[in-house]
VEXDREN-2710 file (C-alpha; in Angstrom, 1 decimal):
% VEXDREN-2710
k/r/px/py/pz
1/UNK/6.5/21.5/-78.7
2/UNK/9.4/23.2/-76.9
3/UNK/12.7/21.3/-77.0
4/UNK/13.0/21.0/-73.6
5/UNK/9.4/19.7/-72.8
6/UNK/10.4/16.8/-75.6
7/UNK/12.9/16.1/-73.5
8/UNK/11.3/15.7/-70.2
9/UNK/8.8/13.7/-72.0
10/UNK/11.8/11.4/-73.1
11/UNK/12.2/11.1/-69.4
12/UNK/8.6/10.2/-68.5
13/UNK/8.8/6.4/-67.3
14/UNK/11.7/7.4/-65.1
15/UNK/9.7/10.5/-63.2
16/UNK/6.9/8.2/-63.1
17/UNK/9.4/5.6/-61.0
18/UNK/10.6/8.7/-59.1
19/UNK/6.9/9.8/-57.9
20/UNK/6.2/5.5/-57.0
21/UNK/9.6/6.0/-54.9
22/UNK/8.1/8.8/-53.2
23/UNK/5.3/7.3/-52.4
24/UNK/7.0/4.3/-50.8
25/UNK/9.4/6.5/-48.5
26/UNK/6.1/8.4/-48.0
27/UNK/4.7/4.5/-46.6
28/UNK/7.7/3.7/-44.6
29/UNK/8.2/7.5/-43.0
30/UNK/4.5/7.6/-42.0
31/UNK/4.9/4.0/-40.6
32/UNK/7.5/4.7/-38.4
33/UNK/5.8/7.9/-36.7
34/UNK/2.4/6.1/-36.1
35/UNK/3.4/3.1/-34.8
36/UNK/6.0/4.4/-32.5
37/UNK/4.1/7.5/-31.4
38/UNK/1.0/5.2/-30.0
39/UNK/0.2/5.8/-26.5
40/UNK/-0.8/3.0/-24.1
41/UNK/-4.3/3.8/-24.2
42/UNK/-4.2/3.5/-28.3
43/UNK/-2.8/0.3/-27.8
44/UNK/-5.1/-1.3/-25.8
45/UNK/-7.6/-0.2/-28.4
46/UNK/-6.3/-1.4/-31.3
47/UNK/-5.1/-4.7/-29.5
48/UNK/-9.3/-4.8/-29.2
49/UNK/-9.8/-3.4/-32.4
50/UNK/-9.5/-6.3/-34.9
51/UNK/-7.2/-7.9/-37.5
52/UNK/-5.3/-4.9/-38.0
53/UNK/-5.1/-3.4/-35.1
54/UNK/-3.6/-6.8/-33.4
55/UNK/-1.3/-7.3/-36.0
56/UNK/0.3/-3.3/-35.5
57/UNK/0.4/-4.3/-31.6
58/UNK/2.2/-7.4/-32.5
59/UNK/4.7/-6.1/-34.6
60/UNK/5.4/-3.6/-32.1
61/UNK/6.1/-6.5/-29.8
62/UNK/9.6/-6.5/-31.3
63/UNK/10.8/-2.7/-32.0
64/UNK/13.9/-3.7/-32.8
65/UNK/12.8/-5.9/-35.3
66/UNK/10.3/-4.0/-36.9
67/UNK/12.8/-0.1/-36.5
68/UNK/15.6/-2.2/-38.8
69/UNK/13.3/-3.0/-41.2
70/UNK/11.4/0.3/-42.1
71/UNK/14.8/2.1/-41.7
72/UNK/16.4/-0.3/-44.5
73/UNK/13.7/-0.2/-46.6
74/UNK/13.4/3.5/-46.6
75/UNK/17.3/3.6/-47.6
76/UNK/17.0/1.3/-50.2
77/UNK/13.7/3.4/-51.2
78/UNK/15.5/6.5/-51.1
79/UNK/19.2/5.7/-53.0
80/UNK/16.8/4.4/-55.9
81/UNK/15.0/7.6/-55.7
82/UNK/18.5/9.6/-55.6
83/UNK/19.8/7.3/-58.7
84/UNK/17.3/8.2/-61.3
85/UNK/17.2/11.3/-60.5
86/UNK/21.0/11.4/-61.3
87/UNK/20.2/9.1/-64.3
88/UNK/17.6/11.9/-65.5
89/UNK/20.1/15.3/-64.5
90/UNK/23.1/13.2/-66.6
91/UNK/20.5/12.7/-69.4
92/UNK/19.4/16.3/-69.8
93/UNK/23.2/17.6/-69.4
94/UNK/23.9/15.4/-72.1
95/UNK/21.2/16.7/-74.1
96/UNK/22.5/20.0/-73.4
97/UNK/19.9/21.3/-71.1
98/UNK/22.5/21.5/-67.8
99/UNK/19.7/24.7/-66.3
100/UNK/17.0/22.2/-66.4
101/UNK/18.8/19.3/-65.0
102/UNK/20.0/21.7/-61.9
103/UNK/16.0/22.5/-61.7
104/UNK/15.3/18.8/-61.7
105/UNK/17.3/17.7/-59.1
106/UNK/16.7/20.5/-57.0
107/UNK/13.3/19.6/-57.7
108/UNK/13.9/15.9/-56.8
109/UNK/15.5/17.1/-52.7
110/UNK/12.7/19.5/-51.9
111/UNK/10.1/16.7/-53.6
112/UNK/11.2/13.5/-51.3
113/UNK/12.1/15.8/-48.2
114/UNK/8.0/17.6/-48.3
115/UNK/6.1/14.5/-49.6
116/UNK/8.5/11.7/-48.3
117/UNK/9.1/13.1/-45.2
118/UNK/7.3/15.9/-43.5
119/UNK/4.0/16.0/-44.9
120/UNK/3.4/12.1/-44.3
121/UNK/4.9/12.2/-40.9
122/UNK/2.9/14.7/-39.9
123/UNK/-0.1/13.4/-40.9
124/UNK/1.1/10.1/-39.3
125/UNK/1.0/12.0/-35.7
126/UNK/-2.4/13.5/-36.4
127/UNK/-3.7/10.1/-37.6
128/UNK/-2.0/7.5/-35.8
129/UNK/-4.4/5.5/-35.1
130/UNK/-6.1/4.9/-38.5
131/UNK/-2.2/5.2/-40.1
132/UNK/-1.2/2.2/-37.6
133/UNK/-4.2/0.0/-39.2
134/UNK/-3.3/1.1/-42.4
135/UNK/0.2/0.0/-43.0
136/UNK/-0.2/-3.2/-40.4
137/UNK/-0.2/-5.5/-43.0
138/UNK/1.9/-4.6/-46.2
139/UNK/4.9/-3.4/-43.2
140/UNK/4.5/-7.2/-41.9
141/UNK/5.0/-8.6/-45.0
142/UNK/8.4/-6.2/-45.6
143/UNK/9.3/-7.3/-42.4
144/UNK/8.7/-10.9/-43.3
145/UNK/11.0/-10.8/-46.4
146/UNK/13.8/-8.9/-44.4
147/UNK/13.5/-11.6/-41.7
148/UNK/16.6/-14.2/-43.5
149/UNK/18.7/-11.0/-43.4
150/UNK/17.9/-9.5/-40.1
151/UNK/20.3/-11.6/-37.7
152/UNK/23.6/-10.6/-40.1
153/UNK/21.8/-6.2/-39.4
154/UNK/21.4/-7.3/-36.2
155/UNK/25.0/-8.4/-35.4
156/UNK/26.8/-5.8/-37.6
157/UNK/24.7/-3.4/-35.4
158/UNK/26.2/-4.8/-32.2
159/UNK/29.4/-5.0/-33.7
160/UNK/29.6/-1.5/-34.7
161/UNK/28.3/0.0/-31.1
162/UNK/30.4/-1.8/-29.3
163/UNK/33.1/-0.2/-31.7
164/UNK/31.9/3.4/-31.2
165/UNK/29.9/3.4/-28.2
166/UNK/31.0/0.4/-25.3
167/UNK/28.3/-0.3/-23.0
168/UNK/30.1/1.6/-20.1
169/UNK/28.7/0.7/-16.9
170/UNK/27.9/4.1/-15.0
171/UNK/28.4/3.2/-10.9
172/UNK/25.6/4.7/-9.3
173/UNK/26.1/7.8/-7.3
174/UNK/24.2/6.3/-4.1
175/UNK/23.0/2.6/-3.3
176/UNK/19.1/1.8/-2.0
177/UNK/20.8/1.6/2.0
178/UNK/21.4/5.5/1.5
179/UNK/17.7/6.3/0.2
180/UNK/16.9/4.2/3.0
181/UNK/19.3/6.4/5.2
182/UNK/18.1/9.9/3.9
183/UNK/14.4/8.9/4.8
184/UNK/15.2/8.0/8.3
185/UNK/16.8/11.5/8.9
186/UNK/13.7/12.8/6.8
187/UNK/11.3/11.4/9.4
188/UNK/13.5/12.6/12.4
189/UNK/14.0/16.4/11.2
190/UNK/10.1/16.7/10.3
191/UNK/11.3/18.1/6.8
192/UNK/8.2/16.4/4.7
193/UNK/5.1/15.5/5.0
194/UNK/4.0/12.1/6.6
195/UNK/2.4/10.8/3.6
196/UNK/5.2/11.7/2.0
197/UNK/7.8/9.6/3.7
198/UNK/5.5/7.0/3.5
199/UNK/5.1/7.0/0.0
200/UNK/8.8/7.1/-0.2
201/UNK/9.2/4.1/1.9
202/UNK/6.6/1.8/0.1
203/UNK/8.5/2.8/-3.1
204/UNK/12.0/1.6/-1.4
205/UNK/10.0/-1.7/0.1
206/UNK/9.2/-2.5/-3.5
207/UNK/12.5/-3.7/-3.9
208/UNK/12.4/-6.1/-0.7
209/UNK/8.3/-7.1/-0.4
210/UNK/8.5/-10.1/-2.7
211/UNK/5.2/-11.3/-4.7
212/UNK/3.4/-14.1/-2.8
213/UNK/3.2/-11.0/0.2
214/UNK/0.8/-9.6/-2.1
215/UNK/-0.8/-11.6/-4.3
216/UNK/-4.5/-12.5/-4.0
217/UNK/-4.1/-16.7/-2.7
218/UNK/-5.9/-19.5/-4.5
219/UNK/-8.4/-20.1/-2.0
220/UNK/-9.4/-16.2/-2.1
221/UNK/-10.1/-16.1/-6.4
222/UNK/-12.2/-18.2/-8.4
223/UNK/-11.1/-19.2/-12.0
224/UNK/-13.5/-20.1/-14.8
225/UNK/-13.7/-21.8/-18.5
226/UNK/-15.4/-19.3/-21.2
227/UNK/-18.4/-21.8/-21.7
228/UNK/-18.7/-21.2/-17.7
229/UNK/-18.9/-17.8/-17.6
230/UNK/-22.9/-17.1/-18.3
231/UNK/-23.4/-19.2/-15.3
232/UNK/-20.7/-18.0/-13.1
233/UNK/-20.2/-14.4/-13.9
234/UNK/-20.9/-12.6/-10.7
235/UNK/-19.1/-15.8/-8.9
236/UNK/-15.8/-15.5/-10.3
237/UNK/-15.4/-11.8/-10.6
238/UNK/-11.8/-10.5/-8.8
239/UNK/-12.1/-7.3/-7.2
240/UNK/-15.2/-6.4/-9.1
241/UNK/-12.6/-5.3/-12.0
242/UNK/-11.3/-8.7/-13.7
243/UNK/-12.2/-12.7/-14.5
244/UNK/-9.2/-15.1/-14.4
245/UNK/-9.9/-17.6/-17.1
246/UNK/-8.5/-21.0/-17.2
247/UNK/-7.6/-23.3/-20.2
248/UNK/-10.9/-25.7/-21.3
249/UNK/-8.4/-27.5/-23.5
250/UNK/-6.0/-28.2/-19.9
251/UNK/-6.6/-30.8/-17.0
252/UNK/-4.9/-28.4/-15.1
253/UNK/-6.4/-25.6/-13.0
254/UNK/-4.5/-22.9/-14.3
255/UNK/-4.7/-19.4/-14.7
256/UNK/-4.9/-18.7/-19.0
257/UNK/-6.4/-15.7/-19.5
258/UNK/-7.6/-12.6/-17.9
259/UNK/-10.6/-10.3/-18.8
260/UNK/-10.8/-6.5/-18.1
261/UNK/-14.4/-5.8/-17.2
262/UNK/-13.7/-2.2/-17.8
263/UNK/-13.0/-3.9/-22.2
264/UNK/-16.4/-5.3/-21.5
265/UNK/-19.3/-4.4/-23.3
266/UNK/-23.2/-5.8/-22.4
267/UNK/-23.9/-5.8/-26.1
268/UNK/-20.6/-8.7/-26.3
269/UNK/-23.0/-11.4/-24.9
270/UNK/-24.9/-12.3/-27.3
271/UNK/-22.1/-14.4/-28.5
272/UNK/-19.7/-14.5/-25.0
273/UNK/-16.9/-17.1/-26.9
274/UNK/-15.6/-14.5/-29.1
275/UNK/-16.0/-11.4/-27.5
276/UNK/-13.2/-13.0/-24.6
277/UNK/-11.1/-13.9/-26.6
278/UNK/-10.9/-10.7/-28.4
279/UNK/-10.9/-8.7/-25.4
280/UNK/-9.1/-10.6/-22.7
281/UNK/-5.6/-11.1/-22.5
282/UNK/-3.0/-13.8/-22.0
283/UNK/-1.8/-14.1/-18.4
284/UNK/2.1/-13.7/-17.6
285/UNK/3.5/-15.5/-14.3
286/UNK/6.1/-14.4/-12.2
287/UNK/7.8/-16.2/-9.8
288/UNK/6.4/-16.3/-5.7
289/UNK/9.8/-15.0/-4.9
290/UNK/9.8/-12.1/-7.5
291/UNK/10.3/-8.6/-5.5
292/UNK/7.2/-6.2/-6.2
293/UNK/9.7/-4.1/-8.0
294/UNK/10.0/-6.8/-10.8
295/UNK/6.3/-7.3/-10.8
296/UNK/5.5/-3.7/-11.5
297/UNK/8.5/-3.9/-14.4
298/UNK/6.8/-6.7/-15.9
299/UNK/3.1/-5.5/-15.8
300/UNK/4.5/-1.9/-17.3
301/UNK/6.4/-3.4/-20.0
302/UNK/3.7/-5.3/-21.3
303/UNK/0.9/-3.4/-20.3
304/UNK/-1.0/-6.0/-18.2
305/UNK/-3.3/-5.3/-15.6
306/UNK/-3.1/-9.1/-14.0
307/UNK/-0.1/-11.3/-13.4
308/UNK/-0.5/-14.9/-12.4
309/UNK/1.9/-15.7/-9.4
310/UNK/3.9/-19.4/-9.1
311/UNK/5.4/-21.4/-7.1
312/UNK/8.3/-23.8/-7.3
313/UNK/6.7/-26.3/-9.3
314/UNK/5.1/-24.5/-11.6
315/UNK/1.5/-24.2/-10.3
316/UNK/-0.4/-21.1/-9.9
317/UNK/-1.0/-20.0/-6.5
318/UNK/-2.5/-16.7/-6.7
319/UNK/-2.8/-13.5/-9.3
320/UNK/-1.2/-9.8/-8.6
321/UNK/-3.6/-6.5/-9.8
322/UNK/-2.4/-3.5/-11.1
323/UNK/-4.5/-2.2/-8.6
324/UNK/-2.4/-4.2/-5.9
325/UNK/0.6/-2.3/-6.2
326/UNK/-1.3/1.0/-6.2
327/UNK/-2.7/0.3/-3.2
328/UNK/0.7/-0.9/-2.1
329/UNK/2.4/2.2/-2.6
330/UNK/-0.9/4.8/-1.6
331/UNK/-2.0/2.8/1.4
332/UNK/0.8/0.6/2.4
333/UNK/-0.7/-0.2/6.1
334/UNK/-4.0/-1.9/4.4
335/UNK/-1.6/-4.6/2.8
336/UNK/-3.6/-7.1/1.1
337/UNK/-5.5/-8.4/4.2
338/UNK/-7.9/-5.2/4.3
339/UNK/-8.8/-6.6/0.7
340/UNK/-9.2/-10.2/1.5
341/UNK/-11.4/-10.0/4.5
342/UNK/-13.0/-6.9/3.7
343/UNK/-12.8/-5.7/7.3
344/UNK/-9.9/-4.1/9.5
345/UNK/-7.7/-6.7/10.2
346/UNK/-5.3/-5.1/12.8
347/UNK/-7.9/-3.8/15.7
348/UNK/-6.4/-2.7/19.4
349/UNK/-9.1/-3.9/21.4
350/UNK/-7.6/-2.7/24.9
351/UNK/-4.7/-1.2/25.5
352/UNK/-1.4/-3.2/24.5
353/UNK/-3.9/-5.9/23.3
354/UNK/-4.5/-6.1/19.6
355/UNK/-6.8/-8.8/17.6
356/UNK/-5.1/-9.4/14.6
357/UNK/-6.3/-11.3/11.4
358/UNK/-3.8/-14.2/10.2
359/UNK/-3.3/-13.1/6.6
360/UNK/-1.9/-9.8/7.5
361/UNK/1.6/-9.2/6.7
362/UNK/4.1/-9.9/9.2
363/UNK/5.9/-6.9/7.9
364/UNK/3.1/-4.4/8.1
365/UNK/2.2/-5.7/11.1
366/UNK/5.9/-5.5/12.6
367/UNK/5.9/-1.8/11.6
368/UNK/2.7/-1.4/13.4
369/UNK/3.5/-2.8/16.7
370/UNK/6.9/-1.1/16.7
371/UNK/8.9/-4.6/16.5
372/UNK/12.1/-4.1/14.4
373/UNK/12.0/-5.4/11.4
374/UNK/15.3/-7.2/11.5
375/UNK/13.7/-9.8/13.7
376/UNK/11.3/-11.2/11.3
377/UNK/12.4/-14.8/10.1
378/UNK/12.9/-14.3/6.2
379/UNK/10.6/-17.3/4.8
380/UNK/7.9/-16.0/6.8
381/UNK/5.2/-14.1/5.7
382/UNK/2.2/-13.8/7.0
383/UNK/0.9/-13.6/11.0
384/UNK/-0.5/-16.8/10.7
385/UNK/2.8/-18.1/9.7
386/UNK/4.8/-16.9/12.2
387/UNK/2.3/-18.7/14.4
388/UNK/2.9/-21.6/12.7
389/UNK/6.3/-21.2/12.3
390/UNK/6.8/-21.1/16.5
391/UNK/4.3/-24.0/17.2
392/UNK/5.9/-25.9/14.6
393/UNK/2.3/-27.6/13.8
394/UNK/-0.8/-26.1/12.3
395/UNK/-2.3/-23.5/15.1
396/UNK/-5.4/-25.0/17.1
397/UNK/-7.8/-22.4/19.1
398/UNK/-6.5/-21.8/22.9
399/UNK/-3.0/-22.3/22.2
400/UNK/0.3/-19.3/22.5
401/UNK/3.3/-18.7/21.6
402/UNK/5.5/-15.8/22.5
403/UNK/7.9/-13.8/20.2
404/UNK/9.8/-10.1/20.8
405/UNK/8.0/-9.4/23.5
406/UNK/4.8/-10.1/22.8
407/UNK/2.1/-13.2/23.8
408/UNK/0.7/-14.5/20.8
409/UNK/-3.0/-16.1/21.5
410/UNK/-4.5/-18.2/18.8
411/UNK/-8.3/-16.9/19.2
412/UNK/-10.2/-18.9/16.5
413/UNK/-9.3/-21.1/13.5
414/UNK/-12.3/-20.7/10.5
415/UNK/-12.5/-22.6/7.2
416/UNK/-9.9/-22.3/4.6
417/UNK/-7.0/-22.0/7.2
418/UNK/-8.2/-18.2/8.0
419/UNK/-6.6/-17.7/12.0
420/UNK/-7.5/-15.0/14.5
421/UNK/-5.1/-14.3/16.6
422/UNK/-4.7/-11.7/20.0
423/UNK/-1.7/-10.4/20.4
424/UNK/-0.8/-9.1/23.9
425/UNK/2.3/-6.8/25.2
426/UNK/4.1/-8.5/27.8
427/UNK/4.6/-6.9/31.2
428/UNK/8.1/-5.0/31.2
END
């Protein structure tokens, strides 16, 4: 046997820790790329998927959390790999073999940077999915035993950006008052498209429409328990897209849950209890004075489709759709009244003489009639509120009220509150 192969052999528990070191940068490398690479379509799949797939989406709840942890274990990972290799070179210099210990820790760079690196990564990307149920447990439980030591990385994190890179506040180079601005002159010099100024405004009213404008109301959604929903299925169905569930273990009526019919499968109802739990989601509130702009923030960061809506005391007064907000910004004249009572709910019957339904935004409605919008009291929603708001008393059929110009008839007064009212242009 050659000298030198007696050597290496000498060496052989100490390769044998080198290729396991591999192999566990390989692991943390590949972990990384998956889990951070997933799209939001992969993420409401594995969410669905099971066990594993919940537990990658959950860890990826807190990036931070989980990018310190792979990062320090694949340092630690890769200095041990770096010191026996060192411990191996000095050993076969020593041993008078200095050619071979140059070839072995060449060896030992190109090994960790093709298997520990690039060839896992990219097989991470090409496999993300599978790779992200893979590693979903063992990277939990290195997360786990990093967690006592994470809040002294954490702050030594902080302490070192703020060091090297200050959170500089960059003014802006124009407020929303000038976007507001350039759209006005926009519309007056004809240089876009209608729909395209539209769409502009509706993006700028996000910032101003606030949540309870939007929202589906109580009275307008039903909510049910899981043991409810064989009976109730086609009852409680919200926009023939999602079921609001409420808590069977509460003596509250609140919103709990929410179920994506689209997640749904017929085959799931043999044994309805557990296939909604898997596939529906927990509902996230936001506040009745939110602006639409925080509601879409919210919905995007966690991927939600549904947001419950609250008021001042905690109680849920109505639920927001993704689809909402799209409708919002494509279509903001429909508001939410086209939706509730499935009809056209600003008609002109006769000239200067409109019938208008009492759910439809003030706003909207303001726009419509050509009323400037710095007129409209701020607490004030709806139509039906303003009505409300001038009579001081709940509207009764026959009586008017007159406001900017206009003669405000109450027409009719149907269950659940709903008004019709006639609005008619006074005489110049």
């Amino acid at each position: 046997m050659p000298e030198w192969f007696a050597n290496l052999l000498a060496f052989g528990p100490l390769f044998a820790a080198m290729v396991a070191l591999v192999a566990a940068s390989a692991f943390f490398s590949s972990s990384e790329t998956a889990l951070f690479s997933l799209s939001p379509e992969e993420l409401d799949h594995l969410r669905r998927g099971g066990g594993q797939g919940r537990l990658a989406t959950r860890l990826l709840e807190t990036p931070d959390r989980l990018l310190t942890a792979i990062l320090f274990w694949n340092l630690v990972v890769n200095l041990s790999y770096f010191a026996v290799s060192v411990v191996i070179c000095r050993g076969l210099i020593t041993a008078g073999l200095p050619l071979l210990a140059g070839m072995v820790g060449a060896g030992s760079v190109g090994g960790i940077i093709v298997f520990g690196e690039v060839l896992p990564k990219g097989l991470a990307v090409g496999f993300r999915v599978p790779f992200a149920r893979a590693v979903a447990f063992p990277l939990s439980a290195a997360v786990n035993v990093l967690t006592p030591i994470l809040p002294a990385l954490n702050a030594l994190s902080r302490a070192l950006q703020r060091a090297f890179w200050p959170n500089l506040k960059v003014e802006p180079e124009f407020e929303l008052v000038d976007l507001e601005r350039a759209i006005d002159e926009l519309r007056e010099r004809r240089e876009v498209a209608e729909h395209e100024r539209d769409l502009l405004q509706a993006v700028l009213d996000l910032a101003e429409v606030r949540a309870e404008e939007l929202m589906w109301p109580r009275g307008h959604f039903r909510m049910a328990t899981i043991a409810e929903l064989a009976n109730r299925w086609d009852e409680v169905v919200l926009q023939g897209r999602y079921v609001v569930l409420r808590d069977p273990a509460s003596a509250a009526d609140e919103a709990w849950r929410y179920l994506s019919l689209a997640d749904w499968s017929l085959g799931a109802r043999r044994d309805i209890a557990d296939a909604v739990l898997r596939l529906s989601r927990p509902m996230r509130f936001v506040p009745w004075c939110a602006p639409l702009s925080d509601v879409w923030q919210e919905m995007a960061a966690h991927r939600d489709h549904v947001v419950g809506v609250v008021s001042e005391y905690g109680d849920t007064v109505g639920v927001i759709t993704v689809e909402d907000l799209q409708d919002f910004l494509l279509d903001p004249e429909a508001g939410r009244a086209r939706r509730l009572v499935r009809a056209e709910p600003v008609r002109e019957v006769a000239p200067g003489v409109w019938e208008v339904d009492g759910v439809v935004s003030l706003r909207l409605l303001a726009r419509r009639l050509g009323i400037p919008a710095g007129s409209i009291p701020r607490d004030v929603v709806t139509a039906a509120g303003l009505v409300q708001d001038l009579l001081d008393e709940i509207p009764r059929p026959g009586e008017t009220a007159n406001w900017q110009g206009w003669t405000i008839e109450v027409v009719d007064v149907q269950p659940r509150n709903r008004v019709r009212l006639r609005w008619r242009r006074q005489q110049a």
